[in-house]
N, C-alpha and C positions, 0 to 999 in steps of 0.2 A: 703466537696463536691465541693466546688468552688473550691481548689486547684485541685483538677483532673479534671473539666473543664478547668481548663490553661492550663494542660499539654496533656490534648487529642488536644487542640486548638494549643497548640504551635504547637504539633507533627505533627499535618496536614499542617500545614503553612512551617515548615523546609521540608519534602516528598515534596511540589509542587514545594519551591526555588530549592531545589536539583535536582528533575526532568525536569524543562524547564531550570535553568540557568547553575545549578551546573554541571552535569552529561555530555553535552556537552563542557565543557571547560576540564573536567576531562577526555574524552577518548580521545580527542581528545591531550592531553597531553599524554598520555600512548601511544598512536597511534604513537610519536616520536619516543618509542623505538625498531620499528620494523622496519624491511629491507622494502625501497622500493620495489614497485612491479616490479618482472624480467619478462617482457613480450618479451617470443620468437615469432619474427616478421615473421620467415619465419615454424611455425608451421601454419595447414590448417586442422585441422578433417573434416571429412565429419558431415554435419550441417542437422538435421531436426526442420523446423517450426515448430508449434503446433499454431491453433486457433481456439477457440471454438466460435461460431456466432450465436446469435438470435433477428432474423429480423432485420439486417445492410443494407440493401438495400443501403441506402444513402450512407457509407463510403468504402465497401467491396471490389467492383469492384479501389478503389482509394487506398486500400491496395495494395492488387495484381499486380497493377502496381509500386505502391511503391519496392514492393520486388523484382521486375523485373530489376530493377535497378541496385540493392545491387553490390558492386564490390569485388567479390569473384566467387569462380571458382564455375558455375553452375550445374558442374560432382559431385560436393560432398553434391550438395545441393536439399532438397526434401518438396516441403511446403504441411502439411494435412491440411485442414478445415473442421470441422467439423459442423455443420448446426441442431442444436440444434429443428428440428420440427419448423421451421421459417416459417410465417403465409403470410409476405412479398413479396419482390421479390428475395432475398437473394438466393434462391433453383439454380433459373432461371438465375440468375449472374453466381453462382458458377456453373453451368453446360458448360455457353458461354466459360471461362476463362479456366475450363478441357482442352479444345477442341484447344487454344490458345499455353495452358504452358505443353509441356510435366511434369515438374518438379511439377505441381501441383494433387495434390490427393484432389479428393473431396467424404465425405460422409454427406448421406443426412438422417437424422431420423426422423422416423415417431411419435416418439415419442417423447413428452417432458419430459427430464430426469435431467437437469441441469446440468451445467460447470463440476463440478466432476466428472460424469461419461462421457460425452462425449472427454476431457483430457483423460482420465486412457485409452480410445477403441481408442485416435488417437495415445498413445503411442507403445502400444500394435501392430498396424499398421505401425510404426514407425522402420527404421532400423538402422539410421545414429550411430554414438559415440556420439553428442553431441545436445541436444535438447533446443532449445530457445523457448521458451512460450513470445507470445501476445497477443495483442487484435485487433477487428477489425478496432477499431478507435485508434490506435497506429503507428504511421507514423516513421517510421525507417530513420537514417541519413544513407549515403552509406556505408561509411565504418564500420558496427555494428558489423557487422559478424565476421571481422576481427576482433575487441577491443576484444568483450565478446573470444569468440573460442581460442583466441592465451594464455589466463593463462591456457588452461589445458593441453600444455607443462609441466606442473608441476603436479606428479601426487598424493600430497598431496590437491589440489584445488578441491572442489567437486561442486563448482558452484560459478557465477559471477553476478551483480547485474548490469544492468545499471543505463545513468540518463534519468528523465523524464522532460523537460522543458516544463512546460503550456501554452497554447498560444492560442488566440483568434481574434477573426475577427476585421477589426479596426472598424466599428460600433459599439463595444461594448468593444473598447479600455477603460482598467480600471477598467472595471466591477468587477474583481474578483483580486485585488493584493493582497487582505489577505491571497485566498488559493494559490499564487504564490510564497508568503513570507514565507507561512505557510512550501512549498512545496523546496524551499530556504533552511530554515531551515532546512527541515530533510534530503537535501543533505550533507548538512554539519559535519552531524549527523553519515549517512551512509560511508560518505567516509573515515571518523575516524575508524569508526567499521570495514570497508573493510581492511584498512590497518594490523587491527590485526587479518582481518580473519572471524570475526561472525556477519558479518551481518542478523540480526534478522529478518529481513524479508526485502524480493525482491521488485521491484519495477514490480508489476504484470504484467504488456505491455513489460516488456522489463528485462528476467533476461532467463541463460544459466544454464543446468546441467549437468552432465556425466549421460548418459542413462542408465547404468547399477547400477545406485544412487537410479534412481527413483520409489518411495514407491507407491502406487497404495494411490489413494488420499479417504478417505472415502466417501463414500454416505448411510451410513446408518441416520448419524446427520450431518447436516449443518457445515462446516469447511471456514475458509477462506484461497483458494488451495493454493495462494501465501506464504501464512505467515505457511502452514503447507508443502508444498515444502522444502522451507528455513529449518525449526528447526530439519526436516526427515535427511539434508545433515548435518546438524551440528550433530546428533546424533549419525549417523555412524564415524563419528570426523575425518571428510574433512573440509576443510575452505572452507568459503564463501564469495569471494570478492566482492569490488564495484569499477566500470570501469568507472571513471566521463568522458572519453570520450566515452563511448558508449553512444551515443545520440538520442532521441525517442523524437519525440512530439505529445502531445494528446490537444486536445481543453478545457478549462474548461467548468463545466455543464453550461447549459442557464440560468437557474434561482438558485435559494436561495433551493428551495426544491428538486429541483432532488440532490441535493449536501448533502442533509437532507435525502435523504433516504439512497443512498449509506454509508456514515457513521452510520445511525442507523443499516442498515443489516453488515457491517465487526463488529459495536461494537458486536454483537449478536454472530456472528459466531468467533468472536476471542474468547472469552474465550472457547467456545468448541474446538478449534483448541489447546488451550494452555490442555485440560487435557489431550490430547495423549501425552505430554511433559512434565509429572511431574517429569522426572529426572532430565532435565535441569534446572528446579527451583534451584536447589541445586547442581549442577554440578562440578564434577574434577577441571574442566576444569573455573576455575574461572571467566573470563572474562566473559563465554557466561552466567554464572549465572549474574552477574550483568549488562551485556546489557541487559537481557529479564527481570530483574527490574527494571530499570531506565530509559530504554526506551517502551517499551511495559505495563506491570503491574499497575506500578505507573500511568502512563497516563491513564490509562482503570480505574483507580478506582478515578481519580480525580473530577468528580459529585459527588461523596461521600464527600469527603474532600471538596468541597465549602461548601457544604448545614451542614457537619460541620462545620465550620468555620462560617458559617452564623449564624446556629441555637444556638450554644455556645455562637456567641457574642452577640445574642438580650439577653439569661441570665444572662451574663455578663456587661450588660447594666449598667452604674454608679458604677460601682465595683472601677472604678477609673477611669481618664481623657482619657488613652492612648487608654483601650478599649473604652467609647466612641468616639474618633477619626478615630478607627478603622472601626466601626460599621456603622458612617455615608459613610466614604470612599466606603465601598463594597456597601451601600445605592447608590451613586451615581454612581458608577459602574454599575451599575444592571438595575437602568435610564435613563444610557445611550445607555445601549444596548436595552431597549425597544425603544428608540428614533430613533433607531438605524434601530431597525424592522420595524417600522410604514415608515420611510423615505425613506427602499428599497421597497415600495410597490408601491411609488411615482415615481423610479427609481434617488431618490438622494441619492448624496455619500457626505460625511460629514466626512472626515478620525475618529474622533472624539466620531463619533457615531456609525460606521461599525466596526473599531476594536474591539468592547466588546460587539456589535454584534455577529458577526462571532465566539469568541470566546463560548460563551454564548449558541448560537444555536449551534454550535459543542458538548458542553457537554449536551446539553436536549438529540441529537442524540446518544449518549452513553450513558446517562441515560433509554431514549426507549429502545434502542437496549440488552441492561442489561439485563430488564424488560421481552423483549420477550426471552432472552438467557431460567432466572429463569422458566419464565411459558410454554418453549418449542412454542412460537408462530412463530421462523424463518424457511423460506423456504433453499431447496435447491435450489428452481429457483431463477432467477434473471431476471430483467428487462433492455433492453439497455437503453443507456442515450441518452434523445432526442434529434436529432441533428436538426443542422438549412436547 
């Protein structure tokens, strides 16, 4: 018996080293053997926006001008918003801004239907070649248009991924570096994968597709549109790239718990997203099966893997020295991140104690979100992030 407790224990311990250490040094080394990206400069498709909004009042009107901006030819470009039954003043924005922006289409619904369906009726609405999906609180650099739009010169490319850099107000300079480093990280991550093609899932504010790609997004069960966007282009077997100069910036959440719901609802709705994808599990096309394991899968099943590794090693308790060394290690780990909790309540930061924090509270939120996937509790709405 204890011999198969070591090896269900070892086995979870090598799946996490492989999945946060291993896995990006390894594509990111394979990502060598591929052509850099040939981006024709003086390609231009005609470009349609997509944004779904419910009750932005505060950021909306600061989109819209954002876009207004953009340095690209405004004959090819068409921005829809869609207005999700917003309770705010959002309706009343987007009516002023009609009236402003030829190039702006606005619809207004009476009904609350969520992201899914209101995406699927603006594309539908939609006439350009090439379709960029945001958000309301997603702040575009100028030249975006230009980065993302100019790979699909290439008619192998079936969609582009921007970057997303976080950034906050200086009052609250600092607040959030874990989900900066976090978010660091999985640039790092995504631009490997772009260079060979299968980016596993977009950067939701900020990623491009060929319109004649795009799958009508389910609304019967909860999906997350991003991450099933992405795997819909990969499956028809276009590449999916990532543009580190296409540049977007969004704010991070205010507090600890808006950042806890958002990851409890994509944990919930990614694994529904991944069963319309059970071929890619096991794919041709090798690559994309092991990016949607090593980056997707394994991280999704990683609250499982602590709470074994946990519960193994209190059995394992005295079995010999190393496991308890072990044992106490993930002890203090786990007290740290309570210390960790209690001190952002206070608003102290203590690197010390917020890193195993953040980590910590990250997988209860994908533990919930699991939880409601199994017992069918997730919505297809969703809630904006409250802004300042």
């Amino acid at each position: 018996m204890d011999i198969l407790r070591i090896m269900i224990f070892c086995s979870a311990i090598v799946i996490l080293v492989y999945t946060y250490l291993i896995y990006p040094v390894l594509i990111k080394f394979i990502s060598l053997f591929f052509h850099n990206l040939n981006i024709e400069q003086e390609y231009y498709p005609s470009v349609s926006i997509l944004i779904s909004a419910y009750n932005e009042e505060k950021v909306i009107a600061q989109k819209i001008e954002n876009i207004a901006k953009l340095n690209y030819d405004f004959d090819k470009i068409e921005v829809l918003i869609g207005s999700d039954c917003s309770e705010d003043n959002t309706n009343k924005i987007l009516e002023e801004f009609k009236k402003k922006y030829i190039w702006l289409s606005v619809y207004l619904f009476d009904e609350r239907r969520g992201k899914a369906l209101v995406l699927n009726d603006l594309v539908k609405n939609s006439k350009n070649e090439v379709l960029v999906f945001s958000d309301a609180d997603t702040i575009f650099n100028c030249d975006i248009i230009t980065y993302l739009s100019s790979h699909f010169n290439d008619p192998k490319v079936g969609g582009v991924s921007g970057r997303i850099i976080l950034s906050e107000p200086e009052k609250n300079f600092n607040k959030s570096i874990e989900e900066k480093l976090y978010w660091g990280y999985e640039d790092f991550i995504k631009n490997s994968e772009g260079k060979c093609g299968i980016v596993i899932s977009a950067n939701g504010g900020n990623y491009a597709i060929r319109r004649n790609l795009f799958i009508n997004i389910p609304t019967e069960k909860a999906v997350t549109d991003d991450l099933f966007t992405t795997l819909a282009i990969l499956k028809q077997g276009f590449k999916f790239l990532n543009d580190y100069n296409a540049i977007a910036f969004e704010d991070v959440a205010n507090e600890v718990i808006d950042e806890y719901k958002r990851k409890k609802r994509y944990a919930a709705t990614n694994f529904q997203t991944i069963a319309y994808f059970k071929e890619l599990i096991f794919n041709k096309n090798i690559l994309i099966s092991l990016a949607l394991w090593s980056h997707k899968i394994f991280r999704w099943i990683t609250p499982i893997l602590f709470f074994l590794i946990f519960f193994i090693n209190i059995l394992l308790y005295h079995y010999n020295k190393y496991f308890d060394v072990l044992f106490y290690l993930q002890l203090t780990f786990y007290l740290l991140a309570l210390f960790g909790f209690i001190l952002q309540k206070y608003k102290i930061r203590f690197r010390i104690f917020t890193f195993p924090f953040y980590f910590v509270f990250t997988n209860i939120a994908m533990s919930v979100g699991f939880s409601n996937f199994l017992f069918k509790k997730h919505t297809a709405y969703w809630e904006s992030t409250p802004r300042n």
